[in-house]
C-alpha positions as CSV (number, residue, x, y, z in Angstrom):
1,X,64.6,64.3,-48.7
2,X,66.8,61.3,-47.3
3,X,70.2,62.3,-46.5
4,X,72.3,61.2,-49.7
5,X,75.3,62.0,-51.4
6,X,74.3,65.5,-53.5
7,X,75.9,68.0,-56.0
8,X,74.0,71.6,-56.4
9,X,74.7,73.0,-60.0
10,X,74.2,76.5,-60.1
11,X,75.8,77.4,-63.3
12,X,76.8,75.4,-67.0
13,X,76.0,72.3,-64.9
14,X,72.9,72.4,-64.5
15,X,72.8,71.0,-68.1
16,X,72.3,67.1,-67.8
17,X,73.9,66.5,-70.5
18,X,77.1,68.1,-69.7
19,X,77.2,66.5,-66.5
20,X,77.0,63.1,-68.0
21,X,79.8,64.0,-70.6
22,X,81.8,64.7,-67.9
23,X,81.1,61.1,-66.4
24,X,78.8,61.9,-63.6
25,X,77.0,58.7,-62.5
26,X,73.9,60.3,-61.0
27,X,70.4,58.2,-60.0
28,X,68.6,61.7,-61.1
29,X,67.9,65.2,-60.5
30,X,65.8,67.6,-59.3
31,X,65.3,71.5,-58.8
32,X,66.3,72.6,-55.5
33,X,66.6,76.6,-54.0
34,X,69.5,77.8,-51.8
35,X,68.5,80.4,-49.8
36,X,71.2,83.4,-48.2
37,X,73.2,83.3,-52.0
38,X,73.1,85.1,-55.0
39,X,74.5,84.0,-58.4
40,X,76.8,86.1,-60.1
41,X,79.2,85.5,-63.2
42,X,82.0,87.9,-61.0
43,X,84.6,84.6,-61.4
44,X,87.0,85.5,-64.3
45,X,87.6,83.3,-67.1
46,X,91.2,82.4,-67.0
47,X,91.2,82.4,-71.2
48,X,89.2,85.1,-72.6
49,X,89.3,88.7,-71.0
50,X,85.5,90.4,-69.9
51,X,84.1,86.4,-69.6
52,X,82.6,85.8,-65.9
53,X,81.7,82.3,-65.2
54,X,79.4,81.7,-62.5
55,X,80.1,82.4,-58.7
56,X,77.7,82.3,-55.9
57,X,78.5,84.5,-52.5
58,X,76.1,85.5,-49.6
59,X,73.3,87.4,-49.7
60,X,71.1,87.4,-47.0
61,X,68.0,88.1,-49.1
62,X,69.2,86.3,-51.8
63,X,68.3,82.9,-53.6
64,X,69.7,80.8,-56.1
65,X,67.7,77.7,-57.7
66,X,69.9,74.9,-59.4
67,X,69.6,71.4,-60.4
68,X,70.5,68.8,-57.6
69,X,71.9,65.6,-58.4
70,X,71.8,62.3,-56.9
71,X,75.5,60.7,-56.9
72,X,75.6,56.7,-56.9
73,X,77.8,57.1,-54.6
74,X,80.6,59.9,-52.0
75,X,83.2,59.3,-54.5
76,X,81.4,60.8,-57.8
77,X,82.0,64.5,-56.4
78,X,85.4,64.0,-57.0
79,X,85.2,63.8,-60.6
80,X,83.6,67.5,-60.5
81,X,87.1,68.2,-59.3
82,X,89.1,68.9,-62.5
83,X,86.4,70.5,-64.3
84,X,85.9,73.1,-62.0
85,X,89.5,73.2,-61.5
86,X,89.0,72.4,-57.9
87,X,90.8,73.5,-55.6
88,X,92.6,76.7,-57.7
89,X,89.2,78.1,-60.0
90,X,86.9,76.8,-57.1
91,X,86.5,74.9,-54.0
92,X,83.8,73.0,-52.9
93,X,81.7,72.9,-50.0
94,X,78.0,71.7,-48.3
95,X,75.5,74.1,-48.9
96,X,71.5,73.5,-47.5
97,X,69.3,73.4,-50.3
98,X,65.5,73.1,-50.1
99,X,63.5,71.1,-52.7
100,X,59.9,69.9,-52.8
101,X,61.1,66.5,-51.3
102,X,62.7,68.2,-48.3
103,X,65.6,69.7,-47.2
104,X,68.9,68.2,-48.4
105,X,73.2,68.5,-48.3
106,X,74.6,68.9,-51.3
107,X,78.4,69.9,-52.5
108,X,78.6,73.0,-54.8
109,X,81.7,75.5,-55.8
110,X,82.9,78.3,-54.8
111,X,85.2,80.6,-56.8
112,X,88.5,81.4,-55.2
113,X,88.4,85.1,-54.3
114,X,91.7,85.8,-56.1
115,X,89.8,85.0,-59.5
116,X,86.6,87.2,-58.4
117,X,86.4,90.8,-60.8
118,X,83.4,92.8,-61.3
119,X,81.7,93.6,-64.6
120,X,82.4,90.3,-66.2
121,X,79.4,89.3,-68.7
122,X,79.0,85.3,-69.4
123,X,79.7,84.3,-73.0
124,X,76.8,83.0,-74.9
125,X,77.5,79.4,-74.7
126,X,78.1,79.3,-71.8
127,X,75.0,80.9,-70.6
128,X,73.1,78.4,-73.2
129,X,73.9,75.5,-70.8
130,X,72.3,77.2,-67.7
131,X,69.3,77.5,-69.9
132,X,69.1,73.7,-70.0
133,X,68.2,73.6,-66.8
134,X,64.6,75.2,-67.3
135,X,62.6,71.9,-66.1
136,X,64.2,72.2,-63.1
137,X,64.1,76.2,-62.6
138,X,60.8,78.3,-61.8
139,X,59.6,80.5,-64.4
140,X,60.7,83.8,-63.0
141,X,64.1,82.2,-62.3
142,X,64.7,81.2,-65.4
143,X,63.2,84.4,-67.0
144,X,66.1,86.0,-65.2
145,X,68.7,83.9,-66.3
146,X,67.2,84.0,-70.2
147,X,67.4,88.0,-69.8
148,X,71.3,88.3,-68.6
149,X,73.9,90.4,-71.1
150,X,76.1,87.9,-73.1
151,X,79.4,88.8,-74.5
């Protein structure tokens, strides 16, 4: 893949819909792996006690397939920014992501470690918009994803 200007969803994101109610100007997506990271909902929800959003963190062995957009331009990241409560919630950083096209940079988000607690559980709605991102997903992924506790 040509070297571009990228954002990797991972989590309620990778629901095109949501990212274009948020004001994303994209030219597209695609599916695209990160190898070396798992996805967890370990980030705490800073409304609703027991709610985990999502979080990746390193896992040699791990992987984590997302929805990769195409920005229109460097700037469009920056609009991510508030949503994700960037820098306090999460910060963002370039991740290597494969996808059929090729190898590619991309920005994600990172939760701050202060906000990171185990046995959190993803409310339903939430999880519903990482289910939107089935035609991007492979089957066993998203089997995964569909089979996660909800609160």
């Amino acid at each position: 893949m040509t070297s571009g200007h990228f954002y990797f969803a991972y989590g309620s994101n990778m629901n095109p819909k949501r990212v274009a109610d948020r004001g994303l100007f994209t030219r597209g997506e695609t599916g695209a792996t990160l190898r070396g990271f798992r996805m967890l909902f370990n980030k705490r929800s800073t409304g609703i006690p027991g709610v985990g959003h999502a979080n990746i963190e390193y896992d040699k062995k791990g992987v984590v397939e997302g929805v990769l957009y195409e920005l229109v331009s460097p700037e469009e990241i920056l609009k991510m920014d508030p949503f994700e409560r960037a820098p306090v919630n999460y910060g963002r950083d370039m991740v290597s992501l494969e996808t059929a096209e090729g190898d590619t940079w991309a920005w994600t988000y990172f939760a701050n470690e202060a906000l990171l607690q185990e046995n959190l559980l993803p409310e339903r709605d939430y999880l519903d918009h990482l289910l939107k991102g089935k035609p991007y997903l492979s089957d066993s992924y998203f089997d995964h994803l569909d089979q996660i506790e909800v609160i």
